[in-house]
C-alpha positions in Angstrom: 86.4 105.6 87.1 87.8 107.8 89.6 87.7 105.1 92.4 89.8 102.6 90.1 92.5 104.9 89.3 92.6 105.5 93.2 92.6 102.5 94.3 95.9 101.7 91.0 97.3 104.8 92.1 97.5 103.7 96.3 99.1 100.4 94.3 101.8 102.1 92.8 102.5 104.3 95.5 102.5 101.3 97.7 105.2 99.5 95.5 107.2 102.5 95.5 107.5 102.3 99.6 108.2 98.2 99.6 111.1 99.4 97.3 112.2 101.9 99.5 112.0 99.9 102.4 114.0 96.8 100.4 117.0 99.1 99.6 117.3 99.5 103.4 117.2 95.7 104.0 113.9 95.8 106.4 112.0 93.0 107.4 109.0 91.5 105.6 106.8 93.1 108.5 108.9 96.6 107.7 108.3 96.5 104.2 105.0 96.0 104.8 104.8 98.6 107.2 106.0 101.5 104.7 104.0 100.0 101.5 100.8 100.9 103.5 102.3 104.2 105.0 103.1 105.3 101.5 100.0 104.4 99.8 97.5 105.9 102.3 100.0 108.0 104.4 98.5 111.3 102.2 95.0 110.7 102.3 95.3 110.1 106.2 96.7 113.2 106.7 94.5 115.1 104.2 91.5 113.4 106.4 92.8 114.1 109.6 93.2 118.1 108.5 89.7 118.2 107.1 88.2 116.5 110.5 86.7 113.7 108.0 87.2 110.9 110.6 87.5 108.1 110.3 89.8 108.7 107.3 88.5 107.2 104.1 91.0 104.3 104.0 89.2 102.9 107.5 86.0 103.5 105.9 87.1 101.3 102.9 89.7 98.4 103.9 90.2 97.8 100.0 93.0 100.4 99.8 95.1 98.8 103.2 94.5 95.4 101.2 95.9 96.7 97.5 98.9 98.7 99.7 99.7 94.9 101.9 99.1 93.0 98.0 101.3 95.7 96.6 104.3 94.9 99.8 103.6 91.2 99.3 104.6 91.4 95.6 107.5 93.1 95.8 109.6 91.3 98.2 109.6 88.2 95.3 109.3 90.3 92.1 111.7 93.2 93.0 114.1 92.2 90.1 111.4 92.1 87.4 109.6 95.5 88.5 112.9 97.1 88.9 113.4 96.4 84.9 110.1 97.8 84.3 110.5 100.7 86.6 110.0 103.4 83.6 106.2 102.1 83.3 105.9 101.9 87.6 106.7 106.0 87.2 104.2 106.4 84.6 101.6 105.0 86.7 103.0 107.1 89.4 102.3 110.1 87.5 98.5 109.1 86.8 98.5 108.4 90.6 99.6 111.7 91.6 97.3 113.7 89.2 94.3 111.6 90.7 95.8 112.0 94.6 96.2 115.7 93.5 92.5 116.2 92.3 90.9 114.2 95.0 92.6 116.4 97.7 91.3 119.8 96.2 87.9 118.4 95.8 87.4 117.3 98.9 89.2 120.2 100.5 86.7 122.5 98.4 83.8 120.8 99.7 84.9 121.0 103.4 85.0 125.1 102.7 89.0 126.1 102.7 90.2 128.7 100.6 91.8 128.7 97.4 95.6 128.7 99.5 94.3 125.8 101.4 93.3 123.9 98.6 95.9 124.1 96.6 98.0 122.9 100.0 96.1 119.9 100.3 96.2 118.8 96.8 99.9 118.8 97.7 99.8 117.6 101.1 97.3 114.2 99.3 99.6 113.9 96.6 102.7 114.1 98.8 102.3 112.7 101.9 102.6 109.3 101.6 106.0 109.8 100.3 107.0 112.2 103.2 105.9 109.5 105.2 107.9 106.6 104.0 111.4 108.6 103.5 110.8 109.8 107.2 110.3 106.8 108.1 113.9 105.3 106.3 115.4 108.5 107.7 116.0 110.4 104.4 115.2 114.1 103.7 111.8 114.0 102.0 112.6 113.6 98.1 109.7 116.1 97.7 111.6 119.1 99.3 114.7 117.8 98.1 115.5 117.0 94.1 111.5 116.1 93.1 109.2 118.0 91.0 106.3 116.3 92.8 104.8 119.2 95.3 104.7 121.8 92.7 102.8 119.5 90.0 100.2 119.0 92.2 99.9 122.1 93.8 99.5 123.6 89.8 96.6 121.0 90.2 94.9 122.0 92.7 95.0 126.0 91.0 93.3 123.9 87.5 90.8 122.8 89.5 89.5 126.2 91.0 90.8 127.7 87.5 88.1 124.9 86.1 85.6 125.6 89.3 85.4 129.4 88.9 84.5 128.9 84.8 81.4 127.2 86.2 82.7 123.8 84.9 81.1 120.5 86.2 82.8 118.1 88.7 83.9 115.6 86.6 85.5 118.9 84.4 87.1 120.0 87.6 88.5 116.5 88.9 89.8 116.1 85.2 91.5 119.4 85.2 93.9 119.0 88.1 94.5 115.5 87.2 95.9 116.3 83.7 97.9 119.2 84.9 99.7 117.3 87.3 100.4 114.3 85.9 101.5 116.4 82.8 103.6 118.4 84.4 105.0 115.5 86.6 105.5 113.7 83.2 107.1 116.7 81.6 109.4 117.1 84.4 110.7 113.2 84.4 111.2 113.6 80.5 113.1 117.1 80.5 114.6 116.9 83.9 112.7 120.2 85.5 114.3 121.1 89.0 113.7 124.2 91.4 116.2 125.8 92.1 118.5 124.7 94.6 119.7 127.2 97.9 123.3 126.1 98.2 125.6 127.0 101.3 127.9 129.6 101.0 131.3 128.5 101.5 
């Protein structure tokens, strides 16, 4: 279960990246290029941080193919899934509770503390999207005007919450999902922002 909400959340994360790369007019190969950076871009780094090499997504080619499917799509059906974009952010919610819990549990079995697992929830959840607005030249949208970061950090701290009352792993890997994507959803509904540090004039 937790593989196939994975794999559908690297799919919608991957769609999210073609898009960005569209609005910037990039070729087919660029579009392609950010799809897979965003899809995979945070489990790469989370890998590459624990010293799991290769990273997961060279271990199992599946997630390159759904990111290059999800690129593919998008160039012809941008117009259709822009109309339906509500439902795209829905998913991306689910995908970043499940990024979010993967990245704590696999931090906690590498040994880091509770800081460092709450950082890599983040960092798994996150990164892909760092990644692809980096790679458009935009200030990451997730230390800018997204309640992203903090939804799955909160995720990571349900999961040790959940690991400290003794509960099993599926308990755990449940926990930090739901509090993330239900903060993540609470926050596109109400419009929850940190606060902002303006210049003084």
């Amino acid at each position: 279960m937790l593989y196939t909400l994975d794999i559908i959340g690297t799919f919608v994360f991957a769609v999210s990246g073609a898009f960005r790369a569209m609005k910037y007019e990039l070729d087919v190969l660029g579009v392609l290029v950010v799809a897979v950076a965003t899809g995979v871009g945070g489990g790469i780094i989370r890998d590459l941080l624990l010293g799991a090499v290769p990273p997961a997504v060279f271990q199992d080619e599946a997630y390159l193919l759904v990111c290059l499917i999800a690129g593919a799509l998008v160039i012809p059906l941008a117009p259709r899934i822009a109309r339906r974009w509500n439902r795209v952010m829905l998913a991306d919610a689910v995908g970043l509770g499940v990024f979010a819990a993967i990245g704590a549990a696999k931090s906690a079995d590498f040994g880091l503390g509770p800081l460092g697992i709450m950082m890599m929830a983040a960092m798994t959840a996150t990164g892909g999207g760092v990644v692809r607005d980096l790679l458009v030249n935009e200030v990451p949208a997730v230390i800018k005007n997204d309640f992203y970061a903090t939804a799955a950090i909160a995720g990571g701290g349900a999961l040790l919450l959940a690991q400290s009352l003794g509960l099993g792993r599926e308990l755990q890997l449940l926990s930090a999902m739901v509090v993330t994507s239900g903060l993540r959803f609470l926050a596109m509904n109400v419009q929850i922002d940190l606060l902002k540090i303006h210049k003084k004039e």
